[in-house]
C-alpha positions as a Markdown table, in Angstrom:
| # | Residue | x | y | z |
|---|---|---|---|---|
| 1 | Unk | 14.3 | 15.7 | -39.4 |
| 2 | Unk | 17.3 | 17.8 | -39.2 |
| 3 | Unk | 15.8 | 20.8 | -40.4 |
| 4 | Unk | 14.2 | 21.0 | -37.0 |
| 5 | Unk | 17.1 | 20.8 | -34.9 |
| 6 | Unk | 17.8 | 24.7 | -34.8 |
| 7 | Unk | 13.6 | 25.3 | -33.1 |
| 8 | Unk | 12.6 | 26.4 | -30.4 |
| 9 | Unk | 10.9 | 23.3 | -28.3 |
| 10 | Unk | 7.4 | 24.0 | -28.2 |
| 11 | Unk | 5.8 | 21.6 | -25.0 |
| 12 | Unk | 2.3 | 19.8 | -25.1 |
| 13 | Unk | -0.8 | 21.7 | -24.4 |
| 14 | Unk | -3.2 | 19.5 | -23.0 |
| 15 | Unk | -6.7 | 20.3 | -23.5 |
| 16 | Unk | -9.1 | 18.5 | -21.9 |
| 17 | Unk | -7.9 | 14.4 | -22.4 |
| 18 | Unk | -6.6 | 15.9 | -25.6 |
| 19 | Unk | -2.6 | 16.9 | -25.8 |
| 20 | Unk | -1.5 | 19.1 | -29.2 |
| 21 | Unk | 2.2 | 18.5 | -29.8 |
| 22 | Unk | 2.1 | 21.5 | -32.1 |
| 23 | Unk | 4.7 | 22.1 | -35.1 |
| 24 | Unk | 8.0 | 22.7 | -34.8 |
| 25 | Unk | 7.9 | 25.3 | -37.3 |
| 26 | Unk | 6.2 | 28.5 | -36.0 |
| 27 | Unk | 4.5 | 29.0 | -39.3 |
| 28 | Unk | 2.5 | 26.0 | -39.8 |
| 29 | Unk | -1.2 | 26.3 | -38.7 |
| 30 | Unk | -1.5 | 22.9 | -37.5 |
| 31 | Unk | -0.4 | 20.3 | -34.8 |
| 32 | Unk | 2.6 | 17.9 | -35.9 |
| 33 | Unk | 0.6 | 15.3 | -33.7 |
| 34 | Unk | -2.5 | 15.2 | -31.1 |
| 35 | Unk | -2.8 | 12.8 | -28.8 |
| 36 | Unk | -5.7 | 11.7 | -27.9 |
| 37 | Unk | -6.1 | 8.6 | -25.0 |
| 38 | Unk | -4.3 | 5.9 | -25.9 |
| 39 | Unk | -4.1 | 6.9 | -30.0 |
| 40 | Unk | -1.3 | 9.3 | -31.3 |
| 41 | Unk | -2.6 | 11.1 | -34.7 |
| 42 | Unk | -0.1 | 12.5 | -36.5 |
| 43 | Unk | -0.1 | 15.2 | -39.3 |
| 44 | Unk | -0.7 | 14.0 | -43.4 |
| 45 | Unk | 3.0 | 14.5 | -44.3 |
| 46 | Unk | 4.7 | 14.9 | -47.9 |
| 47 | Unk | 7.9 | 13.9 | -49.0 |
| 48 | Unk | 10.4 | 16.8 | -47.6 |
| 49 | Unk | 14.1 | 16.2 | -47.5 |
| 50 | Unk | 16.0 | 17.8 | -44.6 |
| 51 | Unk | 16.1 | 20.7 | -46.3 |
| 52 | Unk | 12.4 | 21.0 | -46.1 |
| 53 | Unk | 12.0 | 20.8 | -50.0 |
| 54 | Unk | 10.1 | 17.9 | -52.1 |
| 55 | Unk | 12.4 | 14.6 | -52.9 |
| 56 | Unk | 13.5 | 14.2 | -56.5 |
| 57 | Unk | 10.9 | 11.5 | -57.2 |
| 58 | Unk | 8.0 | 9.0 | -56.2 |
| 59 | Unk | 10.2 | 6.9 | -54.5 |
| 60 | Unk | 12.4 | 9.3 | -52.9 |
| 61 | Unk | 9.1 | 10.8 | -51.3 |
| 62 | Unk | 7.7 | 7.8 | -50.3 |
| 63 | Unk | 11.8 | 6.8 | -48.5 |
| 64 | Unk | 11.3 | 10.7 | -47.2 |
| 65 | Unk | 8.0 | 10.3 | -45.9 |
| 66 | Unk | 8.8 | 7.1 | -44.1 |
| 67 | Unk | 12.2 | 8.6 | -42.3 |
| 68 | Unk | 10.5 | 11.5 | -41.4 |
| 69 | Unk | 7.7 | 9.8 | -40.2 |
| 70 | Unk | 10.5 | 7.0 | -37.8 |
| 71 | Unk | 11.9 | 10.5 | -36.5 |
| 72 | Unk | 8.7 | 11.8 | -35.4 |
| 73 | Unk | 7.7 | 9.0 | -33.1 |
| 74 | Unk | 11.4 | 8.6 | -31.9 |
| 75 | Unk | 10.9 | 12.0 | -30.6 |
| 76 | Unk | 7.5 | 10.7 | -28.4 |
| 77 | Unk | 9.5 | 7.4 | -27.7 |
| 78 | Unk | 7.5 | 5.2 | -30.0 |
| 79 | Unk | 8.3 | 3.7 | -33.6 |
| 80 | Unk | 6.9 | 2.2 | -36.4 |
| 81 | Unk | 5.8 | -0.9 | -35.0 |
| 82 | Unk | 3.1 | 1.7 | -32.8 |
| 83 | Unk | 1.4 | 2.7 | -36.4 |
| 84 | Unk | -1.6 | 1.0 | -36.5 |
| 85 | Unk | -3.6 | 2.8 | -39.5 |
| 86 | Unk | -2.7 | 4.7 | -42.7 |
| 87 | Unk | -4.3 | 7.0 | -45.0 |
| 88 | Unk | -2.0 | 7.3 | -48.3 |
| 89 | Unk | -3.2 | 9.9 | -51.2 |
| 90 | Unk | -1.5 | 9.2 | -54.2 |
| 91 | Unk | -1.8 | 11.8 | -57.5 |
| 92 | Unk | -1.5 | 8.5 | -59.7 |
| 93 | Unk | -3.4 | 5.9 | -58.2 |
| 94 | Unk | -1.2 | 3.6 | -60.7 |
| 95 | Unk | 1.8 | 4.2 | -58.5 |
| 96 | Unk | -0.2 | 2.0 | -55.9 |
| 97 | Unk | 1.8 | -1.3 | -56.6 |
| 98 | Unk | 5.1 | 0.9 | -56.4 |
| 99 | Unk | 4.2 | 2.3 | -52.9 |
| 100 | Unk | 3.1 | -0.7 | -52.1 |
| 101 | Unk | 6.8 | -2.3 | -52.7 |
| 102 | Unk | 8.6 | 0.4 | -50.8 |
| 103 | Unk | 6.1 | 1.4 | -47.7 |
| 104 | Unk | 6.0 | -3.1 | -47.2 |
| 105 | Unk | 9.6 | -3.2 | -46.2 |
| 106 | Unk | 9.2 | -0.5 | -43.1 |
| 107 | Unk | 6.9 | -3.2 | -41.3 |
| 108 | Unk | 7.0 | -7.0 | -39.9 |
| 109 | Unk | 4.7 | -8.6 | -42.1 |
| 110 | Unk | 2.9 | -10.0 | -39.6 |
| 111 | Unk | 2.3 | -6.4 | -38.1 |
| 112 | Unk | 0.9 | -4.3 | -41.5 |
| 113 | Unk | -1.4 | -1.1 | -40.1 |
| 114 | Unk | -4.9 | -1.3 | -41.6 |
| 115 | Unk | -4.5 | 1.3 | -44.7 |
| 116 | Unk | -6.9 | 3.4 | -46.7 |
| 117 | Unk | -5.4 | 4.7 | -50.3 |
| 118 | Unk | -7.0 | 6.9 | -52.8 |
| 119 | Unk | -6.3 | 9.2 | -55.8 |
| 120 | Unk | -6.1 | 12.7 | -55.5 |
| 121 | Unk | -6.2 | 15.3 | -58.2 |
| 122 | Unk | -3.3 | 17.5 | -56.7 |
| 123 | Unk | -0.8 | 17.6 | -52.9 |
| 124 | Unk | 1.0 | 20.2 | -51.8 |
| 125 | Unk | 4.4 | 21.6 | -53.3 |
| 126 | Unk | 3.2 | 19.3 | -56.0 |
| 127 | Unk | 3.9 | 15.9 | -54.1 |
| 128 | Unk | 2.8 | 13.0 | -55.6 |
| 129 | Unk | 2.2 | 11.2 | -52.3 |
| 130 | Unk | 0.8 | 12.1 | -48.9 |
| 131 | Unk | 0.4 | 9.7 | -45.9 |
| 132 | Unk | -1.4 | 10.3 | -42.6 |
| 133 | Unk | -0.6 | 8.0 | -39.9 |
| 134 | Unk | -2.4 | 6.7 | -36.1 |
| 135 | Unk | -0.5 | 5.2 | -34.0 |
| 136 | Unk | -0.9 | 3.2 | -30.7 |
| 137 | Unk | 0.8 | 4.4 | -27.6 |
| 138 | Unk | 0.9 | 2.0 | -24.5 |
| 139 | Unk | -0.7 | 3.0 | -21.4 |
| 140 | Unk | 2.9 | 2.8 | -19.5 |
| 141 | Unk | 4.3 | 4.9 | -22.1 |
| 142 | Unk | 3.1 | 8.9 | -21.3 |
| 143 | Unk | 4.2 | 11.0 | -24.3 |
| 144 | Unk | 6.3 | 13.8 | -24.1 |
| 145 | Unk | 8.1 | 15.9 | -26.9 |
């Protein structure tokens, strides 16, 4: 994500067989990811474009959400291929055939994380889609930001 080029590097804090890769922006109260043995959990995003504000549209969100979501592992040296599991909350739980069509085409078909997907009755910024995502790191791979 671009918008995070021009912040500070913040470094892991292990805790205990748990390491916090917190936020790049100081504000936000949580951890962008947490690693936790061999599983990296990464944040619920929402559809922000590199300006940090909501894409124009479903699509765009879902297309958002994905990039930003490829950037994020780059940065820990993994990629999509590592996401094992999703979590996708969708405020119109007919848009699940849509997302279904876009958030396919990231993935080998023969490599599709197990995924949970609801309806929601409102996201943040008034997104219409939010995904959370686990993903595997290999033991010969230590993570660092």
């Amino acid at each position: 994500m671009s918008n995070v080029e021009d912040r500070p590097t913040i470094n892991p804090i292990p805790a205990d067989g748990i390491t916090y890769f917190l936020h790049p922006h100081p504000r936000s109260p949580f951890s962008e990811a947490v690693q936790v043995g061999n599983v990296l959990y990464l944040s619920a995003m929402i559809g922000l474009d590199d300006k940090g504000k909501l894409a124009d549209g479903f699509e765009a969100e879902v297309r958002f959400i994905m990039s930003n979501t490829a950037d994020i592992l780059k940065r820990y040296g993994l990629g999509l291929e590592h996401l094992f599991k999703a979590t996708v909350m969708l405020t119109e739980i007919d848009k699940w055939g849509e997302f279904n069509r876009l958030y396919k085409t990231y993935f080998h078909p023969a490599q599709l994380p197990v995924r949970t997907a609801f309806g929601v009755s409102s996201l943040a910024y008034g997104a219409t889609v939010e995904v959370e995502f686990w993903a595997h790191v290999p033991s010969s791979r230590p993570l660092s930001e």
